[in-house]
N, C-alpha and C positions, 0 to 999 in steps of 0.2 A: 883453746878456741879453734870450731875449725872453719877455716876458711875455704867456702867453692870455689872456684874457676868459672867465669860467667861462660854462657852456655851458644854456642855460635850458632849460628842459624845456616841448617841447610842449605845447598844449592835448589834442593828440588820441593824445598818449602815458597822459592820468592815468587818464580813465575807459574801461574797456571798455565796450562793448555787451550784454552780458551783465547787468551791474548794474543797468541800469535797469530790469528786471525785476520788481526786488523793492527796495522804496521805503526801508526801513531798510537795507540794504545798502547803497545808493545813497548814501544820507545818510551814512554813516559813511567811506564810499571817498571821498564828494566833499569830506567834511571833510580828509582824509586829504591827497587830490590839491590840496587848496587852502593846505595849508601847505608840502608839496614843492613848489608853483611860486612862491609864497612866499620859500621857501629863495633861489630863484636870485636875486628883484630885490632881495634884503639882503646879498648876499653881498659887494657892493664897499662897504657900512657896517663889514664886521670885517673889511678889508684895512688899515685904517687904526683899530688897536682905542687908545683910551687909556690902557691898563694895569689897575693893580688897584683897585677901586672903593674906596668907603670902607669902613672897618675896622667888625667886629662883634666880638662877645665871641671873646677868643683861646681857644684852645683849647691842651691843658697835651699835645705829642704825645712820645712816645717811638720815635723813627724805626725799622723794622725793620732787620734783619741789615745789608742791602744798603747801601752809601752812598749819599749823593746823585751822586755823580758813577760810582757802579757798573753796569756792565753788567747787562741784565736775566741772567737766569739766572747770575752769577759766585758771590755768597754769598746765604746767608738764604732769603726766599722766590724760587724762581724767576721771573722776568715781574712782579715788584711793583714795580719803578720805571724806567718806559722813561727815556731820558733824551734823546728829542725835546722838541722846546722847547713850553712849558706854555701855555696858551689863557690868553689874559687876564684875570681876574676878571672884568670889565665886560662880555665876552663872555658867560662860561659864565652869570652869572648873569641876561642880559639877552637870552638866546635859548633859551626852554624853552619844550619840548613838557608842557602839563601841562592835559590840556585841562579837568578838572574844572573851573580857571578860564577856561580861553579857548583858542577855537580857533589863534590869534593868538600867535602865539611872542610877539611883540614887546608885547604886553599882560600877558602872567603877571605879569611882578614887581610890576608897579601892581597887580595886582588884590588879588595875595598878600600885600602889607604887612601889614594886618593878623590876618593869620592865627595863629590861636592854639596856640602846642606845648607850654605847660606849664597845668594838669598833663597828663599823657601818661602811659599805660600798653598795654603789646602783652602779648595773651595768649598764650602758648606751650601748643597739647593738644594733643588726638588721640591717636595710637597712639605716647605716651612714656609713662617708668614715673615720670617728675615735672612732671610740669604744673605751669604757674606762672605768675603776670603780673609783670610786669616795669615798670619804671618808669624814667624815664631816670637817677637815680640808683641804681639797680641794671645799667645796663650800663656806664657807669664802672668798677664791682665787678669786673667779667667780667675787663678786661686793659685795658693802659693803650691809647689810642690807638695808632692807626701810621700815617703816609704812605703812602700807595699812588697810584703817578704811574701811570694807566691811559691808553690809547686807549679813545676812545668814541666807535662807529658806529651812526650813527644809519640807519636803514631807508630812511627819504626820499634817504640817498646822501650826508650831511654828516655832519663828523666836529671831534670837540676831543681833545687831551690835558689831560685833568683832577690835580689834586692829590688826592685824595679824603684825609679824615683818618676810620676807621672802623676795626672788630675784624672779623676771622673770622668768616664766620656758624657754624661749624663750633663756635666756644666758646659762643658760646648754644645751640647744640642738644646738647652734651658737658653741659649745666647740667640738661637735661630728660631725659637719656639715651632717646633712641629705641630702638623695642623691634623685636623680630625682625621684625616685622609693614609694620613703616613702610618704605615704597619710594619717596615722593616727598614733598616739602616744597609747601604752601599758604600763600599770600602774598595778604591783602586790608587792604588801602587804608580810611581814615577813608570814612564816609558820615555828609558833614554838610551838607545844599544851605543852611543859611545862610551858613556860609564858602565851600562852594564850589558857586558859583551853577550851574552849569553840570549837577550830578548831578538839576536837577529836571528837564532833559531828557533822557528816555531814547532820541530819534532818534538822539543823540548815539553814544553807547556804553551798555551794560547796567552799570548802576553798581553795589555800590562794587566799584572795578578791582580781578581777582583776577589773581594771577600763582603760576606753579610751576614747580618745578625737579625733577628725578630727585636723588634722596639722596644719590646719591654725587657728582653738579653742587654741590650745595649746601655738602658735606662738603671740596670743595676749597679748598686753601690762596690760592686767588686770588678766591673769593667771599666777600664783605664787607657787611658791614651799614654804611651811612654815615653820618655825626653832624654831617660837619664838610667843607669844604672850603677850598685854601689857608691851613690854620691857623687858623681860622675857625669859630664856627658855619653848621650847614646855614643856608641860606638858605630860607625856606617856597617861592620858585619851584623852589625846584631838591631837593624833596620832605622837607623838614624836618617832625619833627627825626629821623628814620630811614626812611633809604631801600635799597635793594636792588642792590649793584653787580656783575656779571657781566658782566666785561670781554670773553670771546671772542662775546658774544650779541649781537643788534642792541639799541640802546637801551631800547625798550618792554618787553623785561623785567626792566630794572631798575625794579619799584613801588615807588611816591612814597607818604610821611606809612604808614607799616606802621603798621595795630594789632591784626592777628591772623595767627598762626602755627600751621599745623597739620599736622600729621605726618600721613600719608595713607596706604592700601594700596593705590590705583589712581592711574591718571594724573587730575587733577586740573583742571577746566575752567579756559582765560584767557580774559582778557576780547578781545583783536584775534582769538585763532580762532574765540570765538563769535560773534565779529561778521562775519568773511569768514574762515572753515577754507581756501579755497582761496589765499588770499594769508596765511596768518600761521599759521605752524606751530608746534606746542608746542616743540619745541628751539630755532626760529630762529638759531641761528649763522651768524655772518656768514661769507659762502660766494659770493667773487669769478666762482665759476662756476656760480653757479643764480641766474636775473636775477629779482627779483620781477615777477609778471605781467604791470607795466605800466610797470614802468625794467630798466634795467641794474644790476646790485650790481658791475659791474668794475671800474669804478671810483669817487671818493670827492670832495668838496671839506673841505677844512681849514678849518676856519673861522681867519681870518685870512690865509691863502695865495692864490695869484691865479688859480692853474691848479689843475687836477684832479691826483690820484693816485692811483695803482694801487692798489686795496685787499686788504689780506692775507688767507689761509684764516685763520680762526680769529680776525678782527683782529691776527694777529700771535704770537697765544698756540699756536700748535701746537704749539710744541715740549713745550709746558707741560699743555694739556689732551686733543690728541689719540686717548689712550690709551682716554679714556671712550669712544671709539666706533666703537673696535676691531668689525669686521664688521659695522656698518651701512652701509645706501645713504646716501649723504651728498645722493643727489637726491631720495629721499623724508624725510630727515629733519631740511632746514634749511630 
């Protein structure tokens, strides 16, 4: 068998010419460009992963339709449990993008230890006819947990198969009932710079990180709100204790520590398009044939695996979510 050597990425691939133009854009591209090159010199640390870390509070899960050993799309939810083989604990939790704490993948979980997620509460307004806050025993209420074995494509061009344990975001917005009015869903992030040291710099990113979705994105059966992963509570690196999972998207719009939810009638500002619109699109789905400005998206590294792979339209989900985008340009819209 022969095994490649994953493939580093340039210096004179990250930053354009253009950027340095304009000093906040600079700063956030170069943070950006310094953790995809990053990516590449850690990548032979999770070829060789040691499995699942140590145990946190279990979590009580109720597995969907599908079995563990089921085909995606055979019963239940379509696309809710791939059954490629699952990223190690010690990885997934030990290689995050989360930069409120650190630019530095490999620094989050130290930073995050003591991060605080009880008590907690996310408010759910805007254009519903039941507004409401919520609290983490109140989403318990909603429906029992489920498994959901995703892919997850990260933008910088590296990927894991996660366990995610979380609900539908679709049955907490069923709980607020949105009104005729509402067209997109609004997603903003705790703002607290004494836990997270990183939002007193605004060079950084424009904080607290908002993210959105179009309603009917939101309203699908494969967008989940997450609590929990490997059976597990969240992890505070890996955006505990509610985080945002949309499997066919690049990573970054799944937003970390949720505690405001708002039903919107216009498209809704994120935080990477406010920071560079030309590189980070409000849909971003991952999309093997439109290369982000300054890499390729054609192909992928597995975290764990030695060589690269071909990465799928949709991450894999097309059969699944497709439909939502029936007669758009898929070149102005990922």
């Amino acid at each position: 068998m022969i095994v490649k050597k994953a493939v580093d990425i340039n210096g004179n691939e990250i930053t354009s010419q253009s950027l340095f133009m304009n000093r906040r854009s600079f700063v956030r591209s170069a943070v950006l460009a310094a953790s995809t090159a990053a990516t590449a010199l850690v990548y032979r640390r999770f070829t060789a992963s040691s499995g699942k870390g140590r145990a946190g509070e279990k979590l009580d899960l109720a597995a969907p339709a599908d079995s563990a050993t089921a085909k995606p799309g055979e019963t239940g939810t379509p696309g809710a449990r791939t059954v490629e083989p699952q990223t190690p604990y010690d990885d997934i939790t030990h290689y995050n993008n989360y930069y409120e704490f650190s630019t530095d993948k490999r620094a989050v979980a130290e930073k995050a230890k003591d991060f605080i997620t009880r008590p907690w509460t996310v408010s759910v307004e805007g254009l519903v006819n039941n507004p409401k806050t919520f609290d983490l025993d109140d989403f318990a209420k909603l429906s029992p947990l489920e498994e959901r074995v995703y892919r997850h494509r990260c933008v910088e061009g590296w990927s894991m198969v996660i366990p995610w344990a979380g609900f539908p975001l679709s049955r907490l917005l069923d709980a607020v009932q949105p009104n005729s009015q509402a067209k997109y869903v609004q997603f903003e992030t705790i703002f607290d710079p004494k836990q997270l040291p990183n939002e007193r710099n605004k060079n950084i990113l424009d904080w607290p990180y908002v993210e959105g979705l179009r309603l009917d994105e939101a309203l699908h059966p494969l967008t989940i709100l997450a609590t929990g992963l490997y059976g597990e509570t969240l992890p505070p690196q890996n955006g505990a204790p509610l985080r945002l999972v949309v499997p066919w998207k690049y990573g970054f719009k799944g937003i970390k520590s949720i505690v405001k939810i708002r039903l919107v009638a216009e498209q809704p500002p994120t935080t990477w398009n406010i920071a560079n619109a030309h590189e980070y699109g409000f849909y971003s789905n991952v999309n093997p044939h439109v290369d982000h400005p300054r890499w390729s998206q054609a192909r992928e590294q597995r975290i764990g695996e030695s060589s690269k792979r071909d990465t799928l339209i949709f991450n894999g989900y097309a059969e699944q979510v497709a439909g939502l985008y029936n007669g758009m340009d898929l070149k102005v819209y990922f």
